[in-house]
N, C-alpha and C positions, 0 to 999 in steps of 0.2 A: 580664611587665611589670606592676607594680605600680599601684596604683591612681592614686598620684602621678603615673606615668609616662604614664600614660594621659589627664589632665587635660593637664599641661607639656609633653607629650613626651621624649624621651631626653635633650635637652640641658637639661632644667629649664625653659626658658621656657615661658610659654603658649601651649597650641595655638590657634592663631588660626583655625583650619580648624574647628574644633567650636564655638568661639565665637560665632564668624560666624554657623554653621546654627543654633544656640541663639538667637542678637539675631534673627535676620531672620525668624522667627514674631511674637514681640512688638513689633518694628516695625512688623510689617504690623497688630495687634492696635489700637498705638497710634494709628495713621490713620485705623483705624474710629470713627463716630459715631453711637452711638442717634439715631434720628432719630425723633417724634411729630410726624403732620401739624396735629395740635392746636396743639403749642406753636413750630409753624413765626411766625416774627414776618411772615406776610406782610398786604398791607396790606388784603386783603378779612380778612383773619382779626382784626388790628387795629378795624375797625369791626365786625364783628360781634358781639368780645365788649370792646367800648369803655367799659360797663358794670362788666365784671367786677372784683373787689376781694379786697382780701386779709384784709378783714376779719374780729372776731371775732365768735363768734356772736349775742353781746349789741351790739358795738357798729353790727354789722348791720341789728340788729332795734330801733335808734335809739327813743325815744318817738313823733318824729313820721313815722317810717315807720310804726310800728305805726297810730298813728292815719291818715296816709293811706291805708294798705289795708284798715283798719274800716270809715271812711265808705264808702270806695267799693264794699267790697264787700255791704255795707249797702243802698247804690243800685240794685247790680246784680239782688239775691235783692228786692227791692223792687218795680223796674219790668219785671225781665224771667219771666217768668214761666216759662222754663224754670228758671232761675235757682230761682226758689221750689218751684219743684215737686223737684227734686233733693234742698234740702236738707230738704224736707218729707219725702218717700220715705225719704231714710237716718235722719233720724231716728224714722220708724214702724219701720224695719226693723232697727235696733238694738237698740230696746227695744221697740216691739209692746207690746202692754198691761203691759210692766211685768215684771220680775226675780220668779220664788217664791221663798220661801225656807224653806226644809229644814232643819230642825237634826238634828244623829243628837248623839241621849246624850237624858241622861236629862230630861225637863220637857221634849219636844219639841215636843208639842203646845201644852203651853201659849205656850208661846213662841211659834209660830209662831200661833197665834190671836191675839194680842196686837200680833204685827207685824203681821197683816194690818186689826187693828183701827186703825193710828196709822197705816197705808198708804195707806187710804180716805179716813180725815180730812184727811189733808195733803196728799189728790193726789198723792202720791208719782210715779205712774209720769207726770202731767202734767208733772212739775218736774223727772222724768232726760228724757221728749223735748225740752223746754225747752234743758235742760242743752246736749245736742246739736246744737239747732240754734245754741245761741249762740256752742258751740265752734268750728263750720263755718262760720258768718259774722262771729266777730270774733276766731276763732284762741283764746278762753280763755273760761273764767266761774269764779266762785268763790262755792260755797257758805258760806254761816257756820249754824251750828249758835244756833239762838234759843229761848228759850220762849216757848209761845205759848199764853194762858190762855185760848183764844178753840178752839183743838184738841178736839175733840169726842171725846177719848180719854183713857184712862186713863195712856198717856204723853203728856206734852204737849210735846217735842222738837219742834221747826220745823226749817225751810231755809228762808233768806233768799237769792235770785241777785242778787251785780252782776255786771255788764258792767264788761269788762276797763277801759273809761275811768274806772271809781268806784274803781281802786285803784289811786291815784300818787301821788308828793309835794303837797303843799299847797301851794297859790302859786306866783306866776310865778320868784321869788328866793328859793325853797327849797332849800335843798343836797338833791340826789336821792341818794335812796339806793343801793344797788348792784345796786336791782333792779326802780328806777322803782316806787318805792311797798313794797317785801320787803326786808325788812332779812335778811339771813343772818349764820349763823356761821361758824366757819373752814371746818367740812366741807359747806357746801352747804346747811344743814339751815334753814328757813325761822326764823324766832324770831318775828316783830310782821307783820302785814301793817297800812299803812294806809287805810284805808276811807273814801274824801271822803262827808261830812255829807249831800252832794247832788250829783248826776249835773252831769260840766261843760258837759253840753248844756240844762241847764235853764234857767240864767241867772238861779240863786239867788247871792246871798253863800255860802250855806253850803256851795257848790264849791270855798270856798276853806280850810275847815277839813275836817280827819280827825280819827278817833278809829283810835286803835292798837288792833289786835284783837290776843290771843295766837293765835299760830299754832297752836295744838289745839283753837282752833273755828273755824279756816277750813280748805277745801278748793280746792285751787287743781287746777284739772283744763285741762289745758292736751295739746298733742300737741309731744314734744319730736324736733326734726331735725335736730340737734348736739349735739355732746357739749358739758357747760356752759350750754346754753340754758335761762333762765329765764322768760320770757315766752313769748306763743304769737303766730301768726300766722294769718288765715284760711288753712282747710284750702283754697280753692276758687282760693289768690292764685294759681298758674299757670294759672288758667283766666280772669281776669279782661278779659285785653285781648280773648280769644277770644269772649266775653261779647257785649261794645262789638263788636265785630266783628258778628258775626250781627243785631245791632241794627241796624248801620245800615245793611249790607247790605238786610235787611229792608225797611227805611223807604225805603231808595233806589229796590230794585225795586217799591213802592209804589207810588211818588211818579211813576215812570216810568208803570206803569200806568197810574197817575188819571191822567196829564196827556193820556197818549193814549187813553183814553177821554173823557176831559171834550167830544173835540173830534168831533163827530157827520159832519160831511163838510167835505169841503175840494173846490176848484176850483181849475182849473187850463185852462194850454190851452200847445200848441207853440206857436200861431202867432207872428209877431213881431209887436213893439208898435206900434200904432198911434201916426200923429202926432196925430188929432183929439182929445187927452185924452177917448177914451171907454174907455179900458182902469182896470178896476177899483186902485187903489192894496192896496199888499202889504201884506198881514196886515189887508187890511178884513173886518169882519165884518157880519152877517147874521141875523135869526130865519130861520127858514122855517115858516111854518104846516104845523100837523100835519095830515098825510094828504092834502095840496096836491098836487100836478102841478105842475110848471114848465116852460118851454124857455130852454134856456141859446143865450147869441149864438154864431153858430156858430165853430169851432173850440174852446170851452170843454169841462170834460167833469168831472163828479161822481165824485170816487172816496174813500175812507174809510179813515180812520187803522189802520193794522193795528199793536194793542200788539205789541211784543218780547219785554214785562213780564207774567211771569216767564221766563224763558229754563228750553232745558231744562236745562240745568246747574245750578237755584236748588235743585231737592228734593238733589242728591248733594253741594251743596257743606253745606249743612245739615245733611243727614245726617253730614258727615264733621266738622264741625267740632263737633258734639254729640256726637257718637264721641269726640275728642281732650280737648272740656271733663269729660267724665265720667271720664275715665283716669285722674284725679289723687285722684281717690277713688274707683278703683278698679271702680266702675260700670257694665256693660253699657248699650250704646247703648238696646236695648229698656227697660230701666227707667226710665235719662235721660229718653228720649223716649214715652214712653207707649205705646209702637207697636213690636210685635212681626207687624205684618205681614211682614213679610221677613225671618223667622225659621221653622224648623219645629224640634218637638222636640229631636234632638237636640242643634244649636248652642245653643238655649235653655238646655239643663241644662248644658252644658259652660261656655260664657261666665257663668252662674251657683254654678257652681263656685271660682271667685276670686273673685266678691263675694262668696260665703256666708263661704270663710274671712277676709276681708276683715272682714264683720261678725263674727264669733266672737272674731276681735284684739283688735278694739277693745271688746267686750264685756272679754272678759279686763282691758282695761288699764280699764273702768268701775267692774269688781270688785275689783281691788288699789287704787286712787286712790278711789273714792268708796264702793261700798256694803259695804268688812269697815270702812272709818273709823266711817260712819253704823253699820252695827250695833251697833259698840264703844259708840259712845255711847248709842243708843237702849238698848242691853243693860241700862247702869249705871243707868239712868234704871227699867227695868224692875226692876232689883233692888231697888229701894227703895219701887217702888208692890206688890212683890209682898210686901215685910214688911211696909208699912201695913193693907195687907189681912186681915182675920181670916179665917181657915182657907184661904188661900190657896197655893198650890204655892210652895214657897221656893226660891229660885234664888240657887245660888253665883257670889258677885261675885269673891272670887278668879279663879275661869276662867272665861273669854269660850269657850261651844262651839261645834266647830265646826261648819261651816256648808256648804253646795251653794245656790248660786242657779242656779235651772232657768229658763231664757229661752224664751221660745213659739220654735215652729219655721213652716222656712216650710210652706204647706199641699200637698199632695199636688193634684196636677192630677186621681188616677184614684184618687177613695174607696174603689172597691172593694181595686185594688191594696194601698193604702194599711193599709185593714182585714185584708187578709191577711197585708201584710209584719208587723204588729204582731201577728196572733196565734200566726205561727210563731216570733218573737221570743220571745214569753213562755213558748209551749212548751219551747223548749231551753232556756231559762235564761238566755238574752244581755241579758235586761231585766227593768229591773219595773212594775208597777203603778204604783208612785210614779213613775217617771220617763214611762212614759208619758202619765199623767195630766198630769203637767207640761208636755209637751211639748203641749198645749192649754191650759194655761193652770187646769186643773185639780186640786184639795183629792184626791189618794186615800181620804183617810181619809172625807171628803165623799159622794165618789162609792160610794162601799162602805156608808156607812151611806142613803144613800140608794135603793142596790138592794136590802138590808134591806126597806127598808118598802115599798118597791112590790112585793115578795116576800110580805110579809105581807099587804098589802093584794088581791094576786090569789089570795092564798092564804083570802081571807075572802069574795071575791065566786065564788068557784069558776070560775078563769079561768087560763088557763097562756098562759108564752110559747113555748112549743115549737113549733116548725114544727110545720106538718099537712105528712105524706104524702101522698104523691100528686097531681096537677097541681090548679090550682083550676078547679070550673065553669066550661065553656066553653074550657076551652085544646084545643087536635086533638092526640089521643094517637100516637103511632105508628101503630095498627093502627088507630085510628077517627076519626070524624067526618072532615070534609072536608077536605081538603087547602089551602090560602092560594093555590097558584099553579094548580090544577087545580078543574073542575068536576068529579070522579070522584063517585060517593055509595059511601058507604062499605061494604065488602066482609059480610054477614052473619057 
């Protein structure tokens, strides 16, 4: 039987028997429904995300959303003081005293003197922890590149910070641009930002005028969480109701506190009321002289407010809800909270394990968006104080070289540990000098030319650093002096 014959059957029609069993898989196929309890329309799901929107990223991030989650998250890092202390902690812990910077090629040193010379003058590592904490409470900050004749350096490049409200359209009846103050071009690429004259919280006229910057001397350092997102939001916004939450939680078990405390005793009695109006009226009060005796009429009886306030449930809900506000940036509870009591070693390093890459990200994303732009520019600025200069090192403006910024590390809890793991590092060759120097915050070439002279100088008072052999005066050897836990005297 042929293959036709096999389909139609002998007589040519279709077989309806093979059909059949062929339809009635995909029929059953077609009855089925993906089902997501998410996108169930039922009516608690309804109100829970009654909220939710289809919008775009920009138009999401509307002007006066941005500005109600600035002020308010402003308020929070303000009056609450975990609030402050969080975004105080990540930004030491981002930057810590500040980025080294490393050049490999040739003119290294000089280069690197000269940056550390225009770092000190400008406060530099003051103005990137700055930088962070502004990003963390107002979602964005934007550097502009200034001179500044006042720079106590031989480059005199500045950084000028606003705050994300000093870069919008002008006026209430200004056509906004498409980036609330950033004009872009077709591909995205910034061209002009606008820079109001004067902060709109000041309550100058000259809030109402900008001046157009070109966009190659501003820095817009922002944290992007959509694709297309041009503006920024406070890092801390999903923590913010939880904020207000512990507030007035807070205040309330307070408030319950004081009230039952304020009240020193109360009276009372079973008995039933008298008709002679000798029974005291409800909520009368009383002094009582201190350290008095009294006798109360009889069936009356003294007894004292016992607070509720704090309950024991105030430390774990506290705990838990500093737990959840830290989670959005990533933060171990013990760091949020200052309080590493109910931690031991090893959950310490392990919960510290995602914050550190946590911070090394955002260093990364500090070092692509702010300090290879600042280099660039400080560079070009460099190469022209280095030809005014007579016999000075001459540095090629054609090529920007490259570069390593070395970040301080966190510190080791067991120094000795610490000292050992670094010197078996350097014996195999997994490290070097420069990089460990750095990793405190340390000049290699510094520290080498200063073991130099302390070299030469023990070398001139007739003085070495060598350990002395042998235990020092007074330590109990093995085989003599007395024993710590024993009165024995020692064996001749």
């Amino acid at each position: 039987m042929g293959i036709m014959a096999k389909i139609f059957g002998g007589s040519g029609t279709p077989n309806t028997a093979v059909a059949a069993s062929k339809d009635a898989p995909r029929s059953r196929l077609q009855r089925l429904r993906a089902r997501y309890d998410a996108a169930a329309d039922a009516p608690e799901n309804r109100k829970h995300w009654a909220n939710a929107d289809a919008l775009s990223p920009n138009a999401a991030l509307s002007p006066n959303v941005r500005r109600t989650l600035r002020i308010r998250s402003r308020y929070e890092i303000a009056n609450n003081s975990y609030a402050k202390g969080i975004v105080d902690t990540l930004a030491h812990d981002i930057i810590g005293i500040g980025p080294q910077l490393q050049v490999n090629g040739p003119n290294s040193e000089a280069i690197e003197a000269l940056w550390n010379e225009w770092a000190r003058s400008v406060s530099f590592a003051d103005k990137l922890r700055l930088t962070v904490r502004s990003a963390a409470e107002s979602g964005e900050v934007f550097l502009r590149f200034v001179r500044n004749d006042m720079v106590m350096s031989r480059v005199q490049l500045d950084l000028r910070l606003y705050e994300a409200d000093q870069v919008a359209a002008p006026g209430l009846f200004a056509p906004l641009t498409n980036g609330d103050g950033i004009e872009f071009d077709g591909f995205g690429n910034p061209l002009r930002y606008s820079i109001l004259k004067a902060h709109p919280g000041s309550g100058s006229s000259d809030s109402l005028q900008a001046d157009p910057v070109p966009a190659s001397q501003v820095i817009h350092y922002f944290r992007m969480d959509r694709p297309g997102q041009l503006r920024g939001i406070p890092w801390m916004t999903p923590a913010l109701p939880l904020f207000a939450q512990l507030r007035r939680f807070t205040l309330a078990a307070l408030t319950a506190a004081e009230t039952a405390a304020s009240i020193a005793l109360a009276i009372g009695t079973d008995a039933p009321a008298q008709d002679d109006g000798q029974d005291p009226e409800a909520m009368d009060t009383f002094d009582l002289e201190r350290g008095s005796v009294t006798v109360l009429p009889p069936g009356y009886k003294l007894s004292q407010v016992q607070p509720a306030q704090p309950t024991a449930s105030y430390e774990m809900f506290k705990r838990e809800i500093l737990n959840e506000m830290a989670r959005c940036l990533n933060m171990p509870f013990n760091i949020a909270a200052g309080n590493s009591s109910s931690y031991n070693y090893a959950s310490g390093r392990l919960d510290h394990q995602t914050y550190d890459l946590s911070i090394r990200v955002l260093r990364a994303h500090i070092e692509a968006i702010i300090l290879d732009r600042l280099f660039a520019e400080f560079y070009r600025e460099a190469v022209a104080v280095a030809r005014a200069l007579p016999g000075s090192v001459r540095l090629d403006a054609a090529i920007i070289p490259t570069r390593t910024w070395i970040w301080q590390s966190r510190e080791h809890v067991d120094p000795a540990k610490e000292a050992s793991g670094q010197q078996t590092r350097l014996l195999n060759g997994t490290t070097t000098l420069r990089a460990e120097c750095a990793e405190r915050g340390d000049d290699w070439r510094e520290v080498l030319a200063q073991r130099a002279r302390e070299r030469d100088e023990l070398a001139r008072l007739g003085l070495s650093l060598t350990p002395i052999s042998g235990a020092p005066p007074g330590t109990p050897a093995s085989d003599g002096g007395k024993s710590p836990d024993t009165n024995e005297e020692p064996k001749p």
